[in-house]
C-alpha positions in Angstrom: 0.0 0.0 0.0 1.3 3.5 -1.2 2.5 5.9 1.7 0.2 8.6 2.8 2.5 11.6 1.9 2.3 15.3 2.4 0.2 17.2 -0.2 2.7 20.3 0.2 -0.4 22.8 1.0 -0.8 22.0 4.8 0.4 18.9 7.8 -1.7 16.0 7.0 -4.1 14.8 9.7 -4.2 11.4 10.1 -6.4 9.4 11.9 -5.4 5.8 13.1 -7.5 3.1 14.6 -7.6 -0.3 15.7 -10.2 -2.8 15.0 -11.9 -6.0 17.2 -13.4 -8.7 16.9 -16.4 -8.5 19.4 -19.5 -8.0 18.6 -20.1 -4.5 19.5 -23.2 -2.7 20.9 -25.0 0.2 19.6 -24.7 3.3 22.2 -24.9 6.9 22.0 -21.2 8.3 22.6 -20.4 11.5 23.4 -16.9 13.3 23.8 -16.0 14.3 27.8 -15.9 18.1 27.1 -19.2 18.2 25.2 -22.0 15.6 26.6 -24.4 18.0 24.9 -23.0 16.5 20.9 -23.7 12.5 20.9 -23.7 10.3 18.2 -25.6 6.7 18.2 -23.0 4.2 16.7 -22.2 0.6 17.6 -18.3 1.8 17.0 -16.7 3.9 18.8 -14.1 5.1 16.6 -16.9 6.0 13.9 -18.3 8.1 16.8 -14.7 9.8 17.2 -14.7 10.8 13.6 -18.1 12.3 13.6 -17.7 13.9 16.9 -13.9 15.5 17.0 -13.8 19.4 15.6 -10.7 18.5 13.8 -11.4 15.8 10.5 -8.9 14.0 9.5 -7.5 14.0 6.0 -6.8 9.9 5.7 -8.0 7.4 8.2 -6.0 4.2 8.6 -8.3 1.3 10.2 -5.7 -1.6 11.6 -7.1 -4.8 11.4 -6.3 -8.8 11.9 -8.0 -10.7 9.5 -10.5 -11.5 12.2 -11.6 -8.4 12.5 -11.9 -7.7 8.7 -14.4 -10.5 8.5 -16.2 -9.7 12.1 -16.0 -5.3 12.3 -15.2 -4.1 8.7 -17.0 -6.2 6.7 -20.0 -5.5 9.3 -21.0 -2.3 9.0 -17.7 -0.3 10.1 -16.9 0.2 6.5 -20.1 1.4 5.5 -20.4 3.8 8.3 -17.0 5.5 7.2 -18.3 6.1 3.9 -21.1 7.8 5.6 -18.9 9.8 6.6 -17.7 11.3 3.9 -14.9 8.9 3.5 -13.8 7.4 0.2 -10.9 4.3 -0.5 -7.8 5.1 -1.2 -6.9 5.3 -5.1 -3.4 7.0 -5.9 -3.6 10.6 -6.7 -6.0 10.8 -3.7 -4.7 13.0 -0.9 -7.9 13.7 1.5 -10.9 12.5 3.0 -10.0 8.8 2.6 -9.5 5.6 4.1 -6.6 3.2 3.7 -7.2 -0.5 5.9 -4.1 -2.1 6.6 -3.8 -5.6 8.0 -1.7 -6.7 11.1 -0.6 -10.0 12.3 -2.2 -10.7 15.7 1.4 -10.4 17.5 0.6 -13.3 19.6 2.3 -16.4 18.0 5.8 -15.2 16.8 5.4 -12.2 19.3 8.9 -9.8 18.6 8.2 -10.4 14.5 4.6 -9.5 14.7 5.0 -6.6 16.8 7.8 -4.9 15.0 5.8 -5.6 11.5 2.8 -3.8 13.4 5.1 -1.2 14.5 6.8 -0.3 11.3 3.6 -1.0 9.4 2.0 2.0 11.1 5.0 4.4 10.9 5.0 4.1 7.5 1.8 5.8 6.9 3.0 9.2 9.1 4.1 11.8 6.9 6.7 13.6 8.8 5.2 17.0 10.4 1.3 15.1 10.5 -1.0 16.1 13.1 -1.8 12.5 14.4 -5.3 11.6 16.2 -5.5 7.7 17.5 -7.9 5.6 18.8 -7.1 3.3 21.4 -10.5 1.9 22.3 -10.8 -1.7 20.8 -8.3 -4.4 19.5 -5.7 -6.5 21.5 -4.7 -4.9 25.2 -0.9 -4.8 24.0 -1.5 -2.5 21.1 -2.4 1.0 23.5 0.8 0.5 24.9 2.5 -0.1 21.9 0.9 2.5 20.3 2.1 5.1 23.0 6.1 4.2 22.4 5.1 4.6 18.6 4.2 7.8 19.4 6.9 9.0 21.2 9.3 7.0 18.7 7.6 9.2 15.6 7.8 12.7 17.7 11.7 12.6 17.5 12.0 11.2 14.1 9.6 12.4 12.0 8.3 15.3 13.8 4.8 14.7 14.7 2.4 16.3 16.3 -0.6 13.9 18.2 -3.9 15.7 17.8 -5.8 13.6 20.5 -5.4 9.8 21.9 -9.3 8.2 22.3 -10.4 5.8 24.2 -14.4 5.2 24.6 -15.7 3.8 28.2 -18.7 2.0 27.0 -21.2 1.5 29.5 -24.5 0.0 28.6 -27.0 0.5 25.6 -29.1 2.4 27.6 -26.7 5.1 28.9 -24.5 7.7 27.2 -20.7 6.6 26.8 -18.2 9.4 27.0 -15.1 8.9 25.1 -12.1 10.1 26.7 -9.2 12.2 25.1 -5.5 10.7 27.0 -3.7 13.0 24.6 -1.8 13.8 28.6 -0.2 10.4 28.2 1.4 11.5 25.3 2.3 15.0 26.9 3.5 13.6 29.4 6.2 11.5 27.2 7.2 15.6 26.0 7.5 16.2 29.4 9.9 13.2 30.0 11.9 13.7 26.8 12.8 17.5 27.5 13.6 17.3 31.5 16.1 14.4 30.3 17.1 16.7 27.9 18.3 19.6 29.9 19.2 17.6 33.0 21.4 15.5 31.1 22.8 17.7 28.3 21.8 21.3 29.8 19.5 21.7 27.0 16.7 24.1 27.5 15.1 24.2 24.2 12.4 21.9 24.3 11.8 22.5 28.0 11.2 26.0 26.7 8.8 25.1 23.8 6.4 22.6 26.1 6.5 25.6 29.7 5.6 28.4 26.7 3.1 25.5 25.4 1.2 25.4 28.8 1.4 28.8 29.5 0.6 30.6 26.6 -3.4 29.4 25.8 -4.3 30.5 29.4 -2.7 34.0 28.8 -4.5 34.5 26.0 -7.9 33.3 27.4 -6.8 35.1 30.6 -5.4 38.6 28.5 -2.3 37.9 30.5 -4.0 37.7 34.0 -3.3 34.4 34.9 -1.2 34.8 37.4 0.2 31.3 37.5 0.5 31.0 33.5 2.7 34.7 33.8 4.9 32.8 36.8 5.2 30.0 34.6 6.1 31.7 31.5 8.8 34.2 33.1 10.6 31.1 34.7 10.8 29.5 31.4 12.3 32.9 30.0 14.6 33.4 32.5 15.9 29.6 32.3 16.3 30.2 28.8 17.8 33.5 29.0 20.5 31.9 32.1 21.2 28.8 30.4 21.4 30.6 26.7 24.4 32.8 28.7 26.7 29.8 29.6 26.1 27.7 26.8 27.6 30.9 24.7 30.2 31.9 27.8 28.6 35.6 28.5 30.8 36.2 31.2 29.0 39.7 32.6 25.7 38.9 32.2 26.7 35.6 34.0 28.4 37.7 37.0 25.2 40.2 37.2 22.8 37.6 37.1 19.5 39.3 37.2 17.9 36.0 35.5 19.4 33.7 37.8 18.1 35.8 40.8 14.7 35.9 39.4 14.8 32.3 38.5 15.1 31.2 42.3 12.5 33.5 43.5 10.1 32.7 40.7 11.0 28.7 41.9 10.7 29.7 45.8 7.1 31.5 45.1 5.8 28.5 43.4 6.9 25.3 45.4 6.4 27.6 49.0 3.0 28.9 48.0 0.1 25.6 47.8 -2.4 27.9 46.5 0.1 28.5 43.5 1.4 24.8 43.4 -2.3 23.6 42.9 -2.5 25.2 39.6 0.2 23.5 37.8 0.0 20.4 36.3 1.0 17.1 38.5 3.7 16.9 35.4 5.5 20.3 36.2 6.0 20.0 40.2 8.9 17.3 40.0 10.7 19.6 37.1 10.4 22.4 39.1 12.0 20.7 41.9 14.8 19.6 39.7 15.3 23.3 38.1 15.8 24.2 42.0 18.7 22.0 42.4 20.2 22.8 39.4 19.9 26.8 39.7 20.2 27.2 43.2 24.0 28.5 43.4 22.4 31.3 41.2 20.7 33.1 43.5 23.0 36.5 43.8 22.8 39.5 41.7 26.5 41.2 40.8 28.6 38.0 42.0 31.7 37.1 40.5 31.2 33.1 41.5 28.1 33.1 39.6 30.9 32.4 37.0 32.8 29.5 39.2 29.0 28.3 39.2 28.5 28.5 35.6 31.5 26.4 34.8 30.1 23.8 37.3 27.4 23.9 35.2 29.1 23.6 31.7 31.0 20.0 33.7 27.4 18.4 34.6 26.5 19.0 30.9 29.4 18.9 28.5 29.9 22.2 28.1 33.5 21.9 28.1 34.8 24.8 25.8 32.4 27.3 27.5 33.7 25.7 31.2 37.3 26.8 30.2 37.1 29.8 28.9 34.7 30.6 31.9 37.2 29.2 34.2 40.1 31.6 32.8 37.8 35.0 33.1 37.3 33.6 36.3 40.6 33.8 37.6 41.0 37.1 36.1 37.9 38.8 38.0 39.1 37.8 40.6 42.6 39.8 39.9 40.4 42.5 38.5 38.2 42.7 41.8 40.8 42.6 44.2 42.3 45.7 42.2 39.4 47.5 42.9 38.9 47.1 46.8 42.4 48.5 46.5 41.2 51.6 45.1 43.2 51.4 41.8 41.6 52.4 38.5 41.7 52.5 34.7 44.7 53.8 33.3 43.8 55.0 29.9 40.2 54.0 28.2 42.1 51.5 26.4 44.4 50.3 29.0 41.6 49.3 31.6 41.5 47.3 35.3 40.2 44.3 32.9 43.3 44.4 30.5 45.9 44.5 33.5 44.1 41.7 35.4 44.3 40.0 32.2 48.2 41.1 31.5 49.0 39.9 35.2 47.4 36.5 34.6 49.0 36.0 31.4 52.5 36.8 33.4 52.0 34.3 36.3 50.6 31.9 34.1 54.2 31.8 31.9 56.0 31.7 35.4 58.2 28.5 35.5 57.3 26.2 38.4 61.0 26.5 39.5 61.6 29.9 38.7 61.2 32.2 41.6 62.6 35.2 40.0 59.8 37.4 39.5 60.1 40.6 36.8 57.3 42.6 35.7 59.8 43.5 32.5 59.0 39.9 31.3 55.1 40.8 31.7 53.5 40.7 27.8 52.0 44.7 26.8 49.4 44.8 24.5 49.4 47.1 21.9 46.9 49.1 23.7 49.0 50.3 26.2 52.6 50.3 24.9 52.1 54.5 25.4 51.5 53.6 29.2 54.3 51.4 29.2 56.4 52.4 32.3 53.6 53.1 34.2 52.0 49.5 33.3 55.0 47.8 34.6 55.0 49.8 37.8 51.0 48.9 38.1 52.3 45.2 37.9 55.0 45.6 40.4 52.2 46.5 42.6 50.0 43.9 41.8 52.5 41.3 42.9 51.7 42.0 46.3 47.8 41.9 46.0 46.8 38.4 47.9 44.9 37.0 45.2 47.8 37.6 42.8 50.0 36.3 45.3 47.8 33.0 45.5 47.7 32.2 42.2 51.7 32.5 41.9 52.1 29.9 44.5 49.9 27.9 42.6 51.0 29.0 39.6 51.1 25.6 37.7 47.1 25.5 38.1 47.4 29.0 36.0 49.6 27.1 33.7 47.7 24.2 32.8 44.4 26.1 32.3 46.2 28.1 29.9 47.4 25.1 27.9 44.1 23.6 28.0 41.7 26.5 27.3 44.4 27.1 23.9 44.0 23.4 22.9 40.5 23.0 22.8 40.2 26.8 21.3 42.5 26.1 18.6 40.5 22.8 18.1 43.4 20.6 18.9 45.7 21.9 16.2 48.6 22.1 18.6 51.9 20.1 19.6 50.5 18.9 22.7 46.8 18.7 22.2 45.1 15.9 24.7 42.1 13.5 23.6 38.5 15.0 24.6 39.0 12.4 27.9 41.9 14.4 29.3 39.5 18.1 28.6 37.0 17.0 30.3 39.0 15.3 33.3 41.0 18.0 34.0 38.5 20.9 33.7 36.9 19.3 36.7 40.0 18.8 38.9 41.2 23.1 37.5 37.5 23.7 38.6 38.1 22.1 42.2 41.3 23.3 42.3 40.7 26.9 41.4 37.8 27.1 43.9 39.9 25.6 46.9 42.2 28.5 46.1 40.5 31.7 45.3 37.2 31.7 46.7 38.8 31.9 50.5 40.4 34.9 49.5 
């Protein structure tokens, strides 16, 4: 059977159910959210079509060859041309129905279900809108149906309209037919907290927050005081995360997002009458975001960066966790010049561009070599007009404690140097180390660096 394949003009909708064998029961189903729209149908998936606000362009029945003889050939066909529905002929793009036989997946079990399996997939187009119906057929396929789902999300891009199920209950009352599209949400969910607690990756966390949040501010005009909670904290995640992942070293430092972030997390999971608002799904992320972000919780910080680069370690951000690491090392210089009073020298030859000269200097310092000469220190172009003066500047530093530090542990300085060079100059050097060795030894510089400037 041909594929179902996008027409180029809009996603396909398509519309996939599963067929018994039972001999069903004429009711009068409604869907949950409308009881007041019913439709009298001994199948509930004919009742789905008629019912949903959204029609599908192709409908693909699944059926055993039971249940071609027993449902299809008894009046389930019939009623989906009742519909509207025609058979699939090629050069047909909409409003038609394409059956599709399955084995029974109960004899040669692993065979049958990946036929089933692949069998469906085949029919999605990639970027469909994709509605299912869960209700009859064996008990395995729901379930199997679900990790189809998930499976067709990441490789082909889907969207899923709605999962049905109808809860028959007798001939003489109504049946309401439930939509469980929060199973499959709740797969998104799993898939993008993985995501960013495993990789640091906030993108898809981002998409499914603005996801919940936007509908009730529109229906709300941007009074729904939970929804506008929800929606800044995925903003300001995005915003924090979006800063390390690209090494934004003052934004990092000032962190107004980061600050925001934690009290936006603290209203939330302190306040019940807030917390009972927000889906069952969202709680256990938020508690998660809390442990990740909590270091970030003060504005105009230098260690915001030492915290950043613990960050870029937990996710494999290892060229952002070096050259984090490095500026660091030289705020800290730069700092400790300014509780000494000292300032810029010209508007070239700033407090930034000496810290940055003076780490360069003690970085080059042989681990043997105790002779210390600020003539050796490396001038940048910048300030060659200030050149006396800069060495004198230097001399000085050399007795700041910070500075001090980091020339007793000067072979620290020295090895971040080398490995921040290596992995910015992509390995291209004499002594470039395998991606092992990077990401080993940014941890232990991280540790190390810690231990020994953030007593000072």
């Amino acid at each position: 059977m041909a594929e179902v394949k996008s027409n180029g003009r809009h996603a396909r909708k398509i519309f996939i159910t599963v067929l018994g064998i039972t001999p069903y029961e004429e009711t009068e189903y409604y869907l949950e959210d409308k009881p007041y729209k019913t439709y009298i149908t001994k199948f509930a998936p004919i009742a789905v079509l008629r019912l949903m606000q959204d029609k599908p362009d192709v409908v693909v029945p699944l059926m055993t060859k039971e249940a071609e003889l027993n449902t299809w050939n008894k009046g389930f066909e019939s009623e989906l041309r009742s519909l509207g529905f025609k058979h699939f002929e090629e050069g047909q793009e909409e409003t038609i129905y394409k059956p599709l036989r399955i084995p029974e997946g109960v004899q040669n079990v692993r065979d049958d279900i990946e036929q089933i399996i692949w069998s469906i997939f085949n029919e999605l187009p990639n970027h469909a809108t994709v509605y299912f119906d869960i209700t009859h057929g064996f008990r395995h396929l729901p379930m199997l149906i679900m990790l189809l789902l998930h499976y067709a999300k990441v490789i082909k891009n889907i969207e899923v309209g709605g999962v049905y199920y109808a809860a028959f209950k007798s001939k003489a009352e109504k049946s309401p037919i439930l939509n469980l599209k929060f199973f499959s949400e709740l797969q998104d969910w799993t898939r993008a907290i993985a995501r960013f607690v495993h990789t640091g990756d906030v993108a898809l966390l981002y998409e499914i927050i603005m996801d919940w949040a936007q509908p009730r501010l529109r229906e709300s005009k941007g009074k729904d005081r939970v929804a506008l909670l929800i929606r800044n904290l995925a903003e300001n995640l995005s915003k924090l995360i979006g800063y390390i992942q690209t090494s934004r070293g003052p934004v990092i430092a000032r962190n107004k997002e980061g600050n925001e972030l934690n009290q936006i997390l603290n209203d939330i999971l302190q306040k019940q009458s807030i917390t009972n608002e927000i889906p069952v799904t969202i709680i256990p992320l938020l508690e998660i975001l809390k442990n990740k972000v909590k270091q970030f919780d003060r504005v105009n910080s230098i260690d915001n960066l030492l915290y950043a680069v613990e960050f870029c370690i937990d996710h494999g951000l290892i060229q952002q966790g070096y050259t984090l690491l490095r500026e660091y090392v030289v705020s800290k210089i730069e700092q400790e010049m300014v509780q000494a009073g000292m300032s810029d020298v010209t508007k070239q030859c700033t407090l930034r561009v000496i810290a940055d000269i003076m780490f360069g200097f003690v970085a080059r310092i042989r681990k043997d070599d105790d002779s210390l000469s600020v003539d050796d220190a490396h001038i940048p172009k910048q300030c060659r007009e200030v050149e006396e003066k800069m060495k004198k500047i230097l001399s000085e530093l050399l007795n700041l404690k910070t500075v001090r530090t980091l020339i007793n542990n000067r072979e620290v300085l020295s090895k971040l140097v080398e490995r921040r060079n290596d992995i910015n100059h992509a390995g291209f050097g004499r002594n470039s180390a395998n991606y092992k060795t990077l990401q080993e030894e940014l941890r232990e510089l991280h540790e190390a660096i810690k231990t020994i400037l953030t007593k000072i």
